[in-house]
Each structure stands twice: as C-alpha cells, then as structure tokens.
C-alpha positions as CSV (number, residue, x, y, z in Angstrom):
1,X,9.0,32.4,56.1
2,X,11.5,33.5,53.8
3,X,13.3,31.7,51.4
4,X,15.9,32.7,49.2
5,X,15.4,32.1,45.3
6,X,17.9,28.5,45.0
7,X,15.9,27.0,47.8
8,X,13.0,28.1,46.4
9,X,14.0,26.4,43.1
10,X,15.5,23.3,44.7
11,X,11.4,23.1,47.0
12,X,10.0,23.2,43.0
13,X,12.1,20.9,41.5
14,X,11.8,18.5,44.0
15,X,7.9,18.7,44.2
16,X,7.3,19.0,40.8
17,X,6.9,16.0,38.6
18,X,9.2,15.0,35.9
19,X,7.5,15.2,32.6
20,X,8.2,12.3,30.0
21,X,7.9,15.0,27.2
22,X,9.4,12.9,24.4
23,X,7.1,9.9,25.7
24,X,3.8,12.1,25.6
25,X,4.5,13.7,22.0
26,X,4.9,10.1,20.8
27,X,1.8,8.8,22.2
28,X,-0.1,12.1,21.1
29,X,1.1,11.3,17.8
30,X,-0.3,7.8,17.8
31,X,-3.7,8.3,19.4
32,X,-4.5,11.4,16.9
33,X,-3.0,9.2,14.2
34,X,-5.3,6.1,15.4
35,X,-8.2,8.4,15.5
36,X,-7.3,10.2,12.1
37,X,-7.1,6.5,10.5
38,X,-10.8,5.9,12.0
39,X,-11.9,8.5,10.5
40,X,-10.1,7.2,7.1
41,X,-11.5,4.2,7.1
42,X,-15.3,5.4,8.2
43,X,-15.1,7.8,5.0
44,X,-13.9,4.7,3.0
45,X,-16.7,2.9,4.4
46,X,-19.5,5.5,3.3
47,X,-18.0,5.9,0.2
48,X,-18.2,2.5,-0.6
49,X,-21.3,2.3,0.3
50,X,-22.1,5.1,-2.5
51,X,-21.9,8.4,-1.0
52,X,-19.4,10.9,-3.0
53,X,-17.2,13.2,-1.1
54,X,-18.9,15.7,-0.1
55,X,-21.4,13.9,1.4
56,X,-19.2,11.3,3.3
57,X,-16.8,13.6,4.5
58,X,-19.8,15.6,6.2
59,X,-21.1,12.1,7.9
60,X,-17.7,11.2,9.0
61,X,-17.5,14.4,10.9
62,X,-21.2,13.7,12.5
63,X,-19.9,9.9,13.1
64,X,-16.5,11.0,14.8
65,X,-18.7,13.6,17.1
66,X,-20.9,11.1,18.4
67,X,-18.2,8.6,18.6
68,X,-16.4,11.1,20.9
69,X,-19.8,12.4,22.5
70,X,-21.1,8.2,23.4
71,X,-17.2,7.4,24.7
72,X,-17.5,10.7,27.0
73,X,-20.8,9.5,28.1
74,X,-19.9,5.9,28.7
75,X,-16.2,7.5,30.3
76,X,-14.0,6.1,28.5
77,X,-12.7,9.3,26.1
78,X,-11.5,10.8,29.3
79,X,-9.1,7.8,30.3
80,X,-8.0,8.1,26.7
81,X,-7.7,11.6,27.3
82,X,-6.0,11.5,30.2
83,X,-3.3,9.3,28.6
84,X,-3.4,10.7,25.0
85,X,-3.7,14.4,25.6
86,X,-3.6,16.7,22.2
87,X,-4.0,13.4,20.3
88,X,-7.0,13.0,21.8
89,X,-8.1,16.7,22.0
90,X,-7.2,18.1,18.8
91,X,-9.4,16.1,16.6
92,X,-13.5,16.8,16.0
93,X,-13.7,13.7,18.9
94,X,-12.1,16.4,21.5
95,X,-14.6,18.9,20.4
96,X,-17.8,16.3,21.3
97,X,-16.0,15.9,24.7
98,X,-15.5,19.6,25.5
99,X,-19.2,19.8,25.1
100,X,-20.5,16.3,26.6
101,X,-18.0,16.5,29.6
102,X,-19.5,19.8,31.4
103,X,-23.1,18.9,30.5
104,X,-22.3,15.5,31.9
105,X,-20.8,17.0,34.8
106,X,-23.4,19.5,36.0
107,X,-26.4,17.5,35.5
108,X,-27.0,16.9,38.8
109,X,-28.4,21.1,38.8
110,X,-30.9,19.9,36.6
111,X,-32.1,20.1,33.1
112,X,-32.0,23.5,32.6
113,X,-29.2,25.3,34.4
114,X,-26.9,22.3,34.4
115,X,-26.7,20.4,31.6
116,X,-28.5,23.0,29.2
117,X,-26.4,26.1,30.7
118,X,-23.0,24.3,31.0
119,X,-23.0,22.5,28.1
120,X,-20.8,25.2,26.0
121,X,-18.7,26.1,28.9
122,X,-15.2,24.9,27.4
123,X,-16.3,24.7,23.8
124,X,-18.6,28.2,23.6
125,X,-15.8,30.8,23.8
126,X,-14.1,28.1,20.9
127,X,-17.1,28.4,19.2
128,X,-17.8,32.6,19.6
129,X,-14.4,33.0,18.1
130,X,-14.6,30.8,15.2
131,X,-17.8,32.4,14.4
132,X,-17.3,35.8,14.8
133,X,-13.9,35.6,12.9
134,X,-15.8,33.7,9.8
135,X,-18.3,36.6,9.9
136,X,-15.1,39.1,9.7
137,X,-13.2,37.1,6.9
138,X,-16.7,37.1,4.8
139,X,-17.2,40.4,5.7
140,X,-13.9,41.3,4.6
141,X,-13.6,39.4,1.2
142,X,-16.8,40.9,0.4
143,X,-16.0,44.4,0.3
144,X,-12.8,43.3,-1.3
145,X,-14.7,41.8,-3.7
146,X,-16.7,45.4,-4.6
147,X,-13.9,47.0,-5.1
C-alpha cells in the first residue's frame, strides 16, 4: 500500500493522542514538589528529634527509598506514576521504583533469576554510569591534585 507523505501525516495525527503538555508539566511540578516537601518535613522531623544534618539528611534519603520501594510494592507509586510522570520519577522515590518494579514483576521465575537477576534492570545501567563516572572524576582530581 502506498501512501503519499500528507496522508501519511493526516493517518498520524489522527491516531495519535493529543498531549496536554502544559497540564502534565504542571502536575509534574506538583507531585515532585509534594514529594520534595515530604522529604522537608521528614528531615525536620529527625532533626527535631536530635539528629544534626548530616545524619538526618542520610535517613531521609533511606526513609524516601523505602517510602517509594513499600508504595511500589503495595501499587500504588505506579498509579502516581502513571499520572505524575518526572515528578514522580525524578526524585530518590523513582529510583526505589526502578528497582522494586522489575523485581516485583519477574518474581514469578523465582528467587534467583527473577527477582534477584532483574532487580537492576532499569536502575543498573543508571547505576554503572554513575559509578564508573565517580571513579573517573576521583581519578581525575587526583592526578590533578599531584601535579
């Protein structure tokens, strides 16, 4: 079948959704804002409670991660997902979700090669890089530092 390039373009257009772009940025905003203010008031909480910074910063991160890990578990970060998008994604709480999600999913094959093997599908390339590239930077400033 061939089909010129405007009916091709009027096929697309009329199969393709319209996307509420303006509408999604908002609400991105405001779920990454909602969870950034969680976080806020979780390190105001631990701080009152007598930890200094340091130290409550580092057990806000561990709270958020198994806030998002539990709410992947119990499915409910992927409706917010779903809705939210980056707001949702972008923060440490999309991190525990790109690692519960496939280990959730692939559990069925077992301890081992599903949950144990898939578990760093999304997040392990995330993770390689980030590594490897801290390893570089040290490497780098060190030598820098020699000379």
């Amino acid at each position: 079948m061939n089909v010129s390039k405007q009916e091709y373009k009027s096929m697309t257009k009329q199969e393709s959704p319209n996307s509420h772009i303006v509408k999604n940025m908002i609400w991105a905003f405001v779920v990454g804002g909602v969870i950034c203010t969680v976080g806020q008031a979780i390190l105001n909480l631990y701080k009152y409670f007598g930890l200094d910074q340091i130290d409550a910063s580092g057990s806000v991160s561990v709270t958020l991660i198994f806030i998002g890990a539990l709410l992947t578990g119990l499915k409910i970060y992927d409706n917010i997902a779903r809705r939210a998008g980056a707001g949702s994604l972008v923060p440490i709480t999309g991190f525990a979700n790109s690692i519960v999600a496939p280990a959730l999913e692939f559990k069925s094959e077992g301890f081992i090669l599903g949950m144990s093997a898939k578990m760093f599908v999304i997040a392990g390339p995330v993770l390689v890089f980030g590594i490897s590239a801290s390893i570089i930077y040290g490497l780098l400033l060190w030598i820098f530092k020699l000379f």
